[in-house]
PDB file with one MODEL, atoms N, CA, C and O in Angstrom:
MODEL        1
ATOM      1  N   UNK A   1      20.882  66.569  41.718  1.00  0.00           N
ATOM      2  CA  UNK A   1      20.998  67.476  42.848  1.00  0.00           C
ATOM      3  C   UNK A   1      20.442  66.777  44.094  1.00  0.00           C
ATOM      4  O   UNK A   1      19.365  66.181  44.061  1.00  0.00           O
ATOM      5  N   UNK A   2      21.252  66.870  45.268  1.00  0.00           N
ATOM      6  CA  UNK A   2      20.784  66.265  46.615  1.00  0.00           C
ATOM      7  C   UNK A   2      19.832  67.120  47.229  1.00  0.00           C
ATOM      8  O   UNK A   2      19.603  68.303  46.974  1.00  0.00           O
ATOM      9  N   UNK A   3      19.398  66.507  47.924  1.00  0.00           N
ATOM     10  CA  UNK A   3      18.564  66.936  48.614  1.00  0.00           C
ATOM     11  C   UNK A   3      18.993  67.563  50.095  1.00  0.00           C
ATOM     12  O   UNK A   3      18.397  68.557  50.510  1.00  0.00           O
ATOM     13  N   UNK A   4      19.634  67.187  50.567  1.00  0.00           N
ATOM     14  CA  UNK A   4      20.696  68.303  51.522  1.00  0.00           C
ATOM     15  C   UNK A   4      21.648  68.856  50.721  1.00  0.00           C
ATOM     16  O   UNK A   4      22.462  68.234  50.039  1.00  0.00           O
ATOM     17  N   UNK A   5      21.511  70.245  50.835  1.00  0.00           N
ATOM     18  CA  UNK A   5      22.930  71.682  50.379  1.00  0.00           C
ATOM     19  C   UNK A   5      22.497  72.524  51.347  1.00  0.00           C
ATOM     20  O   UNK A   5      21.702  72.626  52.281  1.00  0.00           O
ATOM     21  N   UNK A   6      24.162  73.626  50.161  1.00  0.00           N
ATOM     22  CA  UNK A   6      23.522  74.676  51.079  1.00  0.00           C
ATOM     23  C   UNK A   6      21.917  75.643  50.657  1.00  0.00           C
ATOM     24  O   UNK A   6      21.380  76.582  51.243  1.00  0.00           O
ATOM     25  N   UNK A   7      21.735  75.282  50.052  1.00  0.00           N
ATOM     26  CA  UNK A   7      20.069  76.118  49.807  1.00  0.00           C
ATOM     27  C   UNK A   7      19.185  76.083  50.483  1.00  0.00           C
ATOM     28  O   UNK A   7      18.340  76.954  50.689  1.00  0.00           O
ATOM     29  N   UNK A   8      19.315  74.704  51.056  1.00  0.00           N
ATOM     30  CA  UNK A   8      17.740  74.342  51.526  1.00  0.00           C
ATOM     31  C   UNK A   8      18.640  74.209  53.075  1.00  0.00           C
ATOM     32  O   UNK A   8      18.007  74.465  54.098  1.00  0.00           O
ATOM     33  N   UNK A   9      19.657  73.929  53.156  1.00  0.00           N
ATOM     34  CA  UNK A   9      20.292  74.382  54.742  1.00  0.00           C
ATOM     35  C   UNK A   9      20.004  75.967  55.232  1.00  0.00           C
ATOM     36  O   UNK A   9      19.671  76.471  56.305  1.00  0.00           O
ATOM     37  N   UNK A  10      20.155  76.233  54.550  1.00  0.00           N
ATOM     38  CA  UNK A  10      20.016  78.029  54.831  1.00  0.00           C
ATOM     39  C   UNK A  10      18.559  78.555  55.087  1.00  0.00           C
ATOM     40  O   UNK A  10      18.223  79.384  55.932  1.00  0.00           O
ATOM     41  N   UNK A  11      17.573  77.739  53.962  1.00  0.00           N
ATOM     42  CA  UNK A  11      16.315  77.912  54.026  1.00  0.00           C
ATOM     43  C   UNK A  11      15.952  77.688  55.484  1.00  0.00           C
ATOM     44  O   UNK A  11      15.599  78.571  56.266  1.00  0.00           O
ATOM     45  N   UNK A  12      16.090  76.324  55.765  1.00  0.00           N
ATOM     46  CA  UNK A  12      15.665  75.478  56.971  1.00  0.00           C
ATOM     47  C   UNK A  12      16.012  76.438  57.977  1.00  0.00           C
ATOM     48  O   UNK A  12      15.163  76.871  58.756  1.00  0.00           O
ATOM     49  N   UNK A  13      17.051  76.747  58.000  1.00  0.00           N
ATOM     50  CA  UNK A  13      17.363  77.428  59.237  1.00  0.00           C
ATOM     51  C   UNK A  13      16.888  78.850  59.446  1.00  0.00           C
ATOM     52  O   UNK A  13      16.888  79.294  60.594  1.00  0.00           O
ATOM     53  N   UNK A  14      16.532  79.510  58.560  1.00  0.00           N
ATOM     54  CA  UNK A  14      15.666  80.642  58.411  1.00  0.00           C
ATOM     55  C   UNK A  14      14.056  80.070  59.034  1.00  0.00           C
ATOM     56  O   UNK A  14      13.409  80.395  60.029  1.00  0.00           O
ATOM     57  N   UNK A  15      13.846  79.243  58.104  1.00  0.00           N
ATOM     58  CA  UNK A  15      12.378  78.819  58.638  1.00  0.00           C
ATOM     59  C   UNK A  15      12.279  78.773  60.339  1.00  0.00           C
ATOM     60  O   UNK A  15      11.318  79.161  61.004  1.00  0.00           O
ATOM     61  N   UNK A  16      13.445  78.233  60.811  1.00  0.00           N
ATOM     62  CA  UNK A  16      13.085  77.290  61.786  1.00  0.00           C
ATOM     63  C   UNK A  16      13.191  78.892  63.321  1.00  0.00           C
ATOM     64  O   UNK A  16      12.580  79.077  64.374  1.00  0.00           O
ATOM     65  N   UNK A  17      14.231  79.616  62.620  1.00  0.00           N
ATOM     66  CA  UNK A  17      14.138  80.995  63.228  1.00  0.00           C
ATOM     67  C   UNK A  17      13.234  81.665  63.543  1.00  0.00           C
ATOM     68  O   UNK A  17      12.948  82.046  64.678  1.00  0.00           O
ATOM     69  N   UNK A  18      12.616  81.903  62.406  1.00  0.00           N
ATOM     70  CA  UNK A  18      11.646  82.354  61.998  1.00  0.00           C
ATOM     71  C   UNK A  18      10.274  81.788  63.290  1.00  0.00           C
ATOM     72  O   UNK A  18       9.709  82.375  64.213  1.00  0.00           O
ATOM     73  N   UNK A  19      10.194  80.547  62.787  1.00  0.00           N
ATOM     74  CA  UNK A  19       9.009  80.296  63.426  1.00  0.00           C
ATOM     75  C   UNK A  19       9.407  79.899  64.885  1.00  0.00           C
ATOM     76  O   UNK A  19       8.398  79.603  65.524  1.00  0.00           O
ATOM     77  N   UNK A  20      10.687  79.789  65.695  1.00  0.00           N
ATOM     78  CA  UNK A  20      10.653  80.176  67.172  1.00  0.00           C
ATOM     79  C   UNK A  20      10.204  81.579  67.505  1.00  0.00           C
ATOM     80  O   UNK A  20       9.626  81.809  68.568  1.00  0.00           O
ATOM     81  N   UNK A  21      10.498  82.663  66.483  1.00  0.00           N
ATOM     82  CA  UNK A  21      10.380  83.890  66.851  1.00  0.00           C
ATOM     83  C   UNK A  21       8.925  84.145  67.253  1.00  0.00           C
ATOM     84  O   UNK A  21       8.600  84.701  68.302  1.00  0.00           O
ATOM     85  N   UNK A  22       7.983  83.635  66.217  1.00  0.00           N
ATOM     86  CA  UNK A  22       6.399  83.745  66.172  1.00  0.00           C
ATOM     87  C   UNK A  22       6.204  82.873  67.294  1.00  0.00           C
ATOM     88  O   UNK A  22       5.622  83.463  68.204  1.00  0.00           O
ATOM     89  N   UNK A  23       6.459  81.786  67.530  1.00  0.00           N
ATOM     90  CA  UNK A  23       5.991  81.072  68.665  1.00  0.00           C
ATOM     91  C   UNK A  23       6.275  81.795  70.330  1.00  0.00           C
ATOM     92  O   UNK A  23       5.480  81.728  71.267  1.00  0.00           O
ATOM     93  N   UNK A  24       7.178  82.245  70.337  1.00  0.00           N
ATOM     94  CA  UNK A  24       7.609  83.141  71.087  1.00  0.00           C
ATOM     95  C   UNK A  24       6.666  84.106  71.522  1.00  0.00           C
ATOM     96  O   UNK A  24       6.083  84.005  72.601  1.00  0.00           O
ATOM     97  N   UNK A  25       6.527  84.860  70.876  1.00  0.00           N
ATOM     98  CA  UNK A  25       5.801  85.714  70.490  1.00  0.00           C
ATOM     99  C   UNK A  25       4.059  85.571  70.971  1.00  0.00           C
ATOM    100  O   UNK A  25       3.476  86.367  71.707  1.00  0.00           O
ATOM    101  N   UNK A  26       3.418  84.255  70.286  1.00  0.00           N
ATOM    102  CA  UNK A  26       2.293  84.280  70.572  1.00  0.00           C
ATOM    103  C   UNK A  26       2.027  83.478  72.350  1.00  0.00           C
ATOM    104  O   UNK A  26       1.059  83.431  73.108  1.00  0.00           O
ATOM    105  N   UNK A  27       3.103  83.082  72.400  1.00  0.00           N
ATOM    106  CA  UNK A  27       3.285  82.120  73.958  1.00  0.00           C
ATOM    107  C   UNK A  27       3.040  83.276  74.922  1.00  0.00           C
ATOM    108  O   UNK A  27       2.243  83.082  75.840  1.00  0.00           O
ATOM    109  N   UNK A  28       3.893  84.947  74.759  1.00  0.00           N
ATOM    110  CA  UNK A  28       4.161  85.499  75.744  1.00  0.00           C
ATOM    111  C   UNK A  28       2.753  86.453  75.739  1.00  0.00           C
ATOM    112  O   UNK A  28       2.541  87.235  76.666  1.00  0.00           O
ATOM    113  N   UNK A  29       1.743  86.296  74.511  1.00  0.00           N
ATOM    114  CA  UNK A  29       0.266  86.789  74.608  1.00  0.00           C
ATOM    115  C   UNK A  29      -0.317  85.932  75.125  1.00  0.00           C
ATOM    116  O   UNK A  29      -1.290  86.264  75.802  1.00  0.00           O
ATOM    117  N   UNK A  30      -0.028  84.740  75.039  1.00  0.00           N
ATOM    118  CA  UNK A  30      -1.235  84.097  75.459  1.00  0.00           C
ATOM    119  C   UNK A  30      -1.288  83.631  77.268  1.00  0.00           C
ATOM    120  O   UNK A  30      -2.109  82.934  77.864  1.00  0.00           O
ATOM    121  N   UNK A  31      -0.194  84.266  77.711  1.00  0.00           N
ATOM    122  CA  UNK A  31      -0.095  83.945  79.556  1.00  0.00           C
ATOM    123  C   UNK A  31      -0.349  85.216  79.645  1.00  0.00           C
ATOM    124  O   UNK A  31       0.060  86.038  78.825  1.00  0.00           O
ATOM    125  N   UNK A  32      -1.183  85.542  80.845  1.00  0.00           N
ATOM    126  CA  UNK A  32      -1.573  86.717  81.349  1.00  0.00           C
ATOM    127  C   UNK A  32      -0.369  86.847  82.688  1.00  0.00           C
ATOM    128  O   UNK A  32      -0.088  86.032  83.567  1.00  0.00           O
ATOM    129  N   UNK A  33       0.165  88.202  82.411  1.00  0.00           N
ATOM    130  CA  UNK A  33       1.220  88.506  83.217  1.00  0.00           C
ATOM    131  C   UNK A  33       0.796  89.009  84.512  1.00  0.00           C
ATOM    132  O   UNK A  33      -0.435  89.018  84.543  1.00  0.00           O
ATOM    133  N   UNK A  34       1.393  89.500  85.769  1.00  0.00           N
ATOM    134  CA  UNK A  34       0.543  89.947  86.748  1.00  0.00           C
ATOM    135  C   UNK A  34       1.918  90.872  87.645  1.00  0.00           C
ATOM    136  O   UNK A  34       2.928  90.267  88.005  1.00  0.00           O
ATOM    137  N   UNK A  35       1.766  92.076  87.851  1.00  0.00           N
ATOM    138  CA  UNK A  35       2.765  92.539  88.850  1.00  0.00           C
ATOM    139  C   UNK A  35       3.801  92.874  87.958  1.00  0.00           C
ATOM    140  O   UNK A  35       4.870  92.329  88.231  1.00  0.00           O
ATOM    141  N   UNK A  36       3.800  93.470  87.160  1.00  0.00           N
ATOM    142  CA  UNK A  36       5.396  94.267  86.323  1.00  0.00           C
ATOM    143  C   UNK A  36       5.935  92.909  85.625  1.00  0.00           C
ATOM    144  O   UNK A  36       7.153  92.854  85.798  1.00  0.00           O
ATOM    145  N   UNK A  37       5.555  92.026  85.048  1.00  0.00           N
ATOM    146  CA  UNK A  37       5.849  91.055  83.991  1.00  0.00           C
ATOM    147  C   UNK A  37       5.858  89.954  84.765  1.00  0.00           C
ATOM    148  O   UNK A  37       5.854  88.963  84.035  1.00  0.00           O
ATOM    149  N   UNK A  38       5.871  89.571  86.303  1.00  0.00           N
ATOM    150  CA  UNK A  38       6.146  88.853  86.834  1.00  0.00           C
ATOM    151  C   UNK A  38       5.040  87.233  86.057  1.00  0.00           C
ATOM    152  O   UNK A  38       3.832  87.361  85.858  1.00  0.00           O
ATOM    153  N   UNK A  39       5.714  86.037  85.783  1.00  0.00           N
ATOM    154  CA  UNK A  39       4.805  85.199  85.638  1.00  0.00           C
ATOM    155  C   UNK A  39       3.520  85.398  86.353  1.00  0.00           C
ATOM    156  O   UNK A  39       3.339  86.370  87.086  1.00  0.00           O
ATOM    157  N   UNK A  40       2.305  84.152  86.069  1.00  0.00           N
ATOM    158  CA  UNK A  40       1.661  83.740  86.481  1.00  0.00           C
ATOM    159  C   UNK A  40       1.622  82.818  86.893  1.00  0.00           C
ATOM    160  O   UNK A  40       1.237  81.906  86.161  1.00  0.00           O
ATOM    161  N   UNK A  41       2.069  82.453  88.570  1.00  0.00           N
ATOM    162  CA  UNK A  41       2.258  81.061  88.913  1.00  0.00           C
ATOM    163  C   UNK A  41       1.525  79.860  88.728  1.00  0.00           C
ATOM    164  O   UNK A  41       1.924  78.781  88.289  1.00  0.00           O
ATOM    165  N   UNK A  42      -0.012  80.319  89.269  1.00  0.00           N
ATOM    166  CA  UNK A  42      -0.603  79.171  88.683  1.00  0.00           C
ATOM    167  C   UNK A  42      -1.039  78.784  87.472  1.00  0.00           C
ATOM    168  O   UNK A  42      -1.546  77.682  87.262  1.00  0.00           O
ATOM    169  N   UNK A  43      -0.858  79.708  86.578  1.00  0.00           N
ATOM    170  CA  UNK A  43      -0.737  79.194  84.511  1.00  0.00           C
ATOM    171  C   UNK A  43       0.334  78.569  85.010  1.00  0.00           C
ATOM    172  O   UNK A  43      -0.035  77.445  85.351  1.00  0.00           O
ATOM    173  N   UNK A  44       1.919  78.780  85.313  1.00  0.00           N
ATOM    174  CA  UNK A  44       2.569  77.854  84.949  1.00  0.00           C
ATOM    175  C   UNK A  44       2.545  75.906  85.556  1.00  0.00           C
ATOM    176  O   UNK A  44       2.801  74.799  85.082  1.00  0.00           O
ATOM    177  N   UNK A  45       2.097  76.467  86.769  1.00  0.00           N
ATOM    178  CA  UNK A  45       1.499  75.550  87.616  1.00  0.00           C
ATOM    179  C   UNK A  45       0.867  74.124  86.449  1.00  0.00           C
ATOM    180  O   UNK A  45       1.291  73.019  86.113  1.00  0.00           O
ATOM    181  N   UNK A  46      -0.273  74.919  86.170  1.00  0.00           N
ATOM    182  CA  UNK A  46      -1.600  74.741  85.664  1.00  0.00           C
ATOM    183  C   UNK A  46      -0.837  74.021  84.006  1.00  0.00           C
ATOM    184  O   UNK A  46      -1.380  72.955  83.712  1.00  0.00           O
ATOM    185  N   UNK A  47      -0.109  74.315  83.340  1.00  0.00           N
ATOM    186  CA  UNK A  47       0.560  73.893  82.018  1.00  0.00           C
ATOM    187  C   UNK A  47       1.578  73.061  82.249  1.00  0.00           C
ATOM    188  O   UNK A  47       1.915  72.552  81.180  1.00  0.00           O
ATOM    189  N   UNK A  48       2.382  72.592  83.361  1.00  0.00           N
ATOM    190  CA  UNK A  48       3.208  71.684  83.658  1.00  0.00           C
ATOM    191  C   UNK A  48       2.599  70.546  84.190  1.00  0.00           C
ATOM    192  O   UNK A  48       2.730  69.531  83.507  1.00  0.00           O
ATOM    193  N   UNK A  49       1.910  70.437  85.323  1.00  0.00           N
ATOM    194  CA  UNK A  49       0.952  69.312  85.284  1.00  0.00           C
ATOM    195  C   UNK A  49       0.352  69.162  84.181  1.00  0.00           C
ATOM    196  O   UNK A  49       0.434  67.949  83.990  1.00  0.00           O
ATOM    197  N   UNK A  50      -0.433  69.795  82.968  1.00  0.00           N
ATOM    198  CA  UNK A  50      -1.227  68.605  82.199  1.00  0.00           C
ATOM    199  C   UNK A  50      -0.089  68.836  80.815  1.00  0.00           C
ATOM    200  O   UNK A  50      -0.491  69.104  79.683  1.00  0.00           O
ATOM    201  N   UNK A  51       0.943  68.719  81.070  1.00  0.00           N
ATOM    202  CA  UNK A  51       2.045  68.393  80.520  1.00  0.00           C
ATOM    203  C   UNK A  51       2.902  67.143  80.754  1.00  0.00           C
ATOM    204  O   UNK A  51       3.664  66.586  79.964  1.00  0.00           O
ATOM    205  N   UNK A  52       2.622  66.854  81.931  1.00  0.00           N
ATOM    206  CA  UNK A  52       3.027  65.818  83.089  1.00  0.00           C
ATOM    207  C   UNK A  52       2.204  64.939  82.615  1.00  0.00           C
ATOM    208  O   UNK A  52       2.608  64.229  81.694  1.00  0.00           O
ATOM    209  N   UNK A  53       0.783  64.757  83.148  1.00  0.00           N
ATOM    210  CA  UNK A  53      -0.576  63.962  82.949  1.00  0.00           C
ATOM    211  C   UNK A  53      -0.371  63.676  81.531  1.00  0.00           C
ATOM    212  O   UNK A  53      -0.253  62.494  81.206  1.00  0.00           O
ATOM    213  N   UNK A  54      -0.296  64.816  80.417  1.00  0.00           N
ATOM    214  CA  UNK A  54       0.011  64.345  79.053  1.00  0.00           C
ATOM    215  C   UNK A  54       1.282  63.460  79.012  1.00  0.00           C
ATOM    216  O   UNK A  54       1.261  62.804  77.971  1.00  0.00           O
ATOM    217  N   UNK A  55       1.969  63.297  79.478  1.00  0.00           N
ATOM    218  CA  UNK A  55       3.316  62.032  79.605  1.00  0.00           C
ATOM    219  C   UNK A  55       2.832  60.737  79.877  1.00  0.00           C
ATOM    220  O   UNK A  55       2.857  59.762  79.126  1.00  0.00           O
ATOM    221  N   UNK A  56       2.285  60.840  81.290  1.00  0.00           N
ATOM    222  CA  UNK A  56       2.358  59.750  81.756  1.00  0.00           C
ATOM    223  C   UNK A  56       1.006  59.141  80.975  1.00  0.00           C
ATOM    224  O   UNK A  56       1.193  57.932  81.104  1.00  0.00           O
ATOM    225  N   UNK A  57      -0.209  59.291  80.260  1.00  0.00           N
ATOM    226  CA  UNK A  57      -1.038  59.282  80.030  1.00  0.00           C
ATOM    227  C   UNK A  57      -0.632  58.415  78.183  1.00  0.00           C
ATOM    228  O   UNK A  57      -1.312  57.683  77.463  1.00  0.00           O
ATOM    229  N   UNK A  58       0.711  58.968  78.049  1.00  0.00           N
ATOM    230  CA  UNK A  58       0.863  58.587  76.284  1.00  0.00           C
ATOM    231  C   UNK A  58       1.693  56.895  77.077  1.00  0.00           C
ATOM    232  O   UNK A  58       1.533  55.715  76.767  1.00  0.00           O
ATOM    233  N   UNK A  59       2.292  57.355  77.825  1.00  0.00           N
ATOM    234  CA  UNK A  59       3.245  55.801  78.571  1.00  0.00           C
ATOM    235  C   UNK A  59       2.689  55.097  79.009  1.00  0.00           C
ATOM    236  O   UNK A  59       3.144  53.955  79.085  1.00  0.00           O
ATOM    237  N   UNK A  60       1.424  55.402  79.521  1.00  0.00           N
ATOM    238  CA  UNK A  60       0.564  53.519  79.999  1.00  0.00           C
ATOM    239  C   UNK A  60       0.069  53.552  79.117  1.00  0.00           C
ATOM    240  O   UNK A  60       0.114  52.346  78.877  1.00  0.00           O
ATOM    241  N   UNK A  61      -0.628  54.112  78.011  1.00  0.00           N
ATOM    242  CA  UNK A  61      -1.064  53.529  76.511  1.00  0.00           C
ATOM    243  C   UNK A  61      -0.661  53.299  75.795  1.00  0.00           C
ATOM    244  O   UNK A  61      -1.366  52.931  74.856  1.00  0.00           O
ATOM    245  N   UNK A  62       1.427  53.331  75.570  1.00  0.00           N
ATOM    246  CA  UNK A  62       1.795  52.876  75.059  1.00  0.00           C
ATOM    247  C   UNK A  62       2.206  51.311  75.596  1.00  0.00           C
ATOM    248  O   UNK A  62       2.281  50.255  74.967  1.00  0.00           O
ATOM    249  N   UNK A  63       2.367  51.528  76.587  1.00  0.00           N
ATOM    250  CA  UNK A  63       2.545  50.505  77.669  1.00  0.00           C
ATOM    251  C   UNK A  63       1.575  49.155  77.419  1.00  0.00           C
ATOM    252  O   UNK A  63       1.932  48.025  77.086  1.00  0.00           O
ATOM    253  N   UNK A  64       0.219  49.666  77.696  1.00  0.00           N
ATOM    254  CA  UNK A  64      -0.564  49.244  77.578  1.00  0.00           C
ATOM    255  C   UNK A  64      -0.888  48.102  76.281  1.00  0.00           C
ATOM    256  O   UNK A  64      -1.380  46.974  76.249  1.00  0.00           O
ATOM    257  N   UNK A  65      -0.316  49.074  75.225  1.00  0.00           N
ATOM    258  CA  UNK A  65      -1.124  48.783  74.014  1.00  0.00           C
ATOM    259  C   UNK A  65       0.326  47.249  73.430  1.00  0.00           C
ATOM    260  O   UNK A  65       0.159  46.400  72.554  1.00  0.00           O
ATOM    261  N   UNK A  66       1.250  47.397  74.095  1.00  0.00           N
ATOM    262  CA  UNK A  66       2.043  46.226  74.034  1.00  0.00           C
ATOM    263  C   UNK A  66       1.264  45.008  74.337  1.00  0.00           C
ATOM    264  O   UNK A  66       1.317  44.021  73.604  1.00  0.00           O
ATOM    265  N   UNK A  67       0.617  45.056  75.291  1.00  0.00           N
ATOM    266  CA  UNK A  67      -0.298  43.577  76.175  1.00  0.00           C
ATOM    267  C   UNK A  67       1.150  42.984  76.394  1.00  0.00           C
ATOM    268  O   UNK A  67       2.277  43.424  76.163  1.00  0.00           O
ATOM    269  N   UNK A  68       0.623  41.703  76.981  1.00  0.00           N
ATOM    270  CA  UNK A  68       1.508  40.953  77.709  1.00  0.00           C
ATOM    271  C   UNK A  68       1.405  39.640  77.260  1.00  0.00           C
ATOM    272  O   UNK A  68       1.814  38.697  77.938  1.00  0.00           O
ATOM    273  N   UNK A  69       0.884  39.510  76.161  1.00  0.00           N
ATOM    274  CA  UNK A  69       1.130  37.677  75.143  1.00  0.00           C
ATOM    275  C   UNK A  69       1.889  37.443  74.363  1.00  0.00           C
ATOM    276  O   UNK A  69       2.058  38.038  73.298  1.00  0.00           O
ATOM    277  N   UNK A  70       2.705  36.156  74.949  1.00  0.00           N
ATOM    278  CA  UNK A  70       3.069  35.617  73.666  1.00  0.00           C
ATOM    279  C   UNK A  70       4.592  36.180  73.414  1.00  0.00           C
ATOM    280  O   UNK A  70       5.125  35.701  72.413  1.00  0.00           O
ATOM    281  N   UNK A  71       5.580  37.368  74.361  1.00  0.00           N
ATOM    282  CA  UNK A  71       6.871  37.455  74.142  1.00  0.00           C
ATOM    283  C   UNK A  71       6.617  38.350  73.001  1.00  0.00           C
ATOM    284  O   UNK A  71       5.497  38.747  72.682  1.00  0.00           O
ATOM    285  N   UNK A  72       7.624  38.620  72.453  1.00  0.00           N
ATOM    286  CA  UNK A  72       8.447  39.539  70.999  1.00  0.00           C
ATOM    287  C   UNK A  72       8.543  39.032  70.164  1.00  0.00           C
ATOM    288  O   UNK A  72       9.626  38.987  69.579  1.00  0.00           O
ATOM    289  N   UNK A  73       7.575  38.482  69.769  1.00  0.00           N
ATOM    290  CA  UNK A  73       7.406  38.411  67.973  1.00  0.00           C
ATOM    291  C   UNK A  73       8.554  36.877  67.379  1.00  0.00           C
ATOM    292  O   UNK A  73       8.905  36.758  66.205  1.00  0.00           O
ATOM    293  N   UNK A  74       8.749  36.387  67.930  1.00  0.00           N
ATOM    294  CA  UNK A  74       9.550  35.036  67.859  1.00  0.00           C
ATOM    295  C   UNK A  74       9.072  34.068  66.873  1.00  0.00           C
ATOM    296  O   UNK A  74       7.848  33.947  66.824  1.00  0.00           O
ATOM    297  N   UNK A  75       9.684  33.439  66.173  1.00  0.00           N
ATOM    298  CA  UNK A  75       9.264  32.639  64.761  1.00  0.00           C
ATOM    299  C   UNK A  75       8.009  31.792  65.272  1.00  0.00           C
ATOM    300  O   UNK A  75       7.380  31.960  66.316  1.00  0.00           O
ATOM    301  N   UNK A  76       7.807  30.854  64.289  1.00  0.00           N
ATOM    302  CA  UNK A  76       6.478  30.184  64.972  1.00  0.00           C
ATOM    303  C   UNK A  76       6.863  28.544  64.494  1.00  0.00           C
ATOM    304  O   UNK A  76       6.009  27.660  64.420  1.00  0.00           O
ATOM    305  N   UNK A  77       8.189  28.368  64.220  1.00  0.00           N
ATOM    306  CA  UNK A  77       8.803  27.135  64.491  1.00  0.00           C
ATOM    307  C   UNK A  77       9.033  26.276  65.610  1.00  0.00           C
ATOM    308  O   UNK A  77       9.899  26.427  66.471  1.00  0.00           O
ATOM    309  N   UNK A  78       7.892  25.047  65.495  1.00  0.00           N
ATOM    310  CA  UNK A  78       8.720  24.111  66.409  1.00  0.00           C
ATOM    311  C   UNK A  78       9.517  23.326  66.313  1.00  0.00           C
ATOM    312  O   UNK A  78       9.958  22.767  67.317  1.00  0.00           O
TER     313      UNK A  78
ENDMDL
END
């Protein structure tokens, strides 16, 4: 028996329903609303910048963590 069918297709996709629904859910408790549902500008403000900062922050350390010796890994034949 494989490991992709329909069983575990059906499952997956239940799961995956499932847990947007809850995420959903706990996202729209956890922002404090203001004015008849209207967002909160500066939460959203405030979660897109260190969403941002979290980007650029994983890219110069990945960046980083390359260094700059020695080229791509090239045989060690002369």
């Amino acid at each position: 028996m494989g490991i992709v069918n329909k069983r575990n297709a059906v499952l997956g996709w239940l799961t995956w329903n499932v847990g947007k629904r809850v995420a959903r859910k706990k996202a729209k408790a956890a922002v404090p609303a203001i004015e008849g549902g209207k967002p909160n500008r500066p939460a959203v403000r405030l979660a897109a910048g260190l969403a941002t900062l979290g980007g650029v922050l994983l890219f110069w350390r990945k960046k980083k963590s390359r260094g700059g010796e020695g080229g791509g890994g090239g045989g060690g034949a002369a």
